[in-house]
N, C-alpha and C positions, 0 to 999 in steps of 0.2 A: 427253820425258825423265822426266817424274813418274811419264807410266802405267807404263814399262818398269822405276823402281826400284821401285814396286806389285807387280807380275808377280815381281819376284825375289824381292823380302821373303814375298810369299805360295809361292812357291816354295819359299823355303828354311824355312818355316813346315811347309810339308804335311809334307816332308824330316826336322825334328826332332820334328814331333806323332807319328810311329810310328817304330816300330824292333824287331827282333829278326826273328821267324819266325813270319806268322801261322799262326794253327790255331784249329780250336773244337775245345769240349769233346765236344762230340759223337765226333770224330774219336778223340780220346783217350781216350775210353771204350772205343773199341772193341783198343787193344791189350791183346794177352793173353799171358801166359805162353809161353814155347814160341817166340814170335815172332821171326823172322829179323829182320835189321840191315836186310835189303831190304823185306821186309814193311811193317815201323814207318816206315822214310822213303816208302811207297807211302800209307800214309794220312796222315801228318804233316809229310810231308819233310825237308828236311835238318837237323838239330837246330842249335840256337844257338850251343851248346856242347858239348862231349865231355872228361870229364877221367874220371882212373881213380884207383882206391886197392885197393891190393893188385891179384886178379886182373882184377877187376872194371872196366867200362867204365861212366860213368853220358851218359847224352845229355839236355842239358836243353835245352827247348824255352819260351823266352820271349818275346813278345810284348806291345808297349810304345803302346797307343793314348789320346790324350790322351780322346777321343772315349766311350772304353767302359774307358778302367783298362789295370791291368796283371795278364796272365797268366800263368802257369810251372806247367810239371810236368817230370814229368825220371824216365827210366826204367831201371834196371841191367840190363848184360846179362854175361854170362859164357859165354866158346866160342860167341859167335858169337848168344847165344839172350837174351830179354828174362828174367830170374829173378825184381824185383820190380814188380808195377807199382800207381800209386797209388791211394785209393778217390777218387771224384771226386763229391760229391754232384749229386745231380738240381737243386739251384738253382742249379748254375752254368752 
């Protein structure tokens, strides 16, 4: 009975240490301008979030690891196409 409430408590541990959408930065450098909705979910996949203001759609992508921190970046798109995307320094 001890091992199996172990097993769950670390269960439900792994379960709360991450959350969101992982991605590296690597991947996220590589979106550019111009970039289809299909494109961006091919190298980052599905975004975290998606909210809009005015025309504009923004997809943000956050990723929550007790392990390594937490991540976010988050790209505007308009008609369908990526319009801003963020600078992302080489130390990250």
């Amino acid at each position: 009975m001890l091992i199996r409430m172990i097993q769950l408590g670390l269960a439900c541990l792994i379960l709360v240490a991450c959350a969101g959408v992982p991605f590296t930065w690597e991947n996220a450098r590589k979106v550019e301008l111009g970039m289809s909705a299909d494109q961006v979910t091919e190298l980052m996949g599905n975004p975290y979030s998606v909210t809009t203001r005015g025309g504009e759609v923004i997809w943000v992508y956050t990723w929550v690891n007790l392990a390594s921190g937490t991540k976010t970046v988050s790209y505007i798109f308009k008609d369908g196409a990526v319009i801003s995307v963020p600078t992302i320094p080489d130390g990250f």
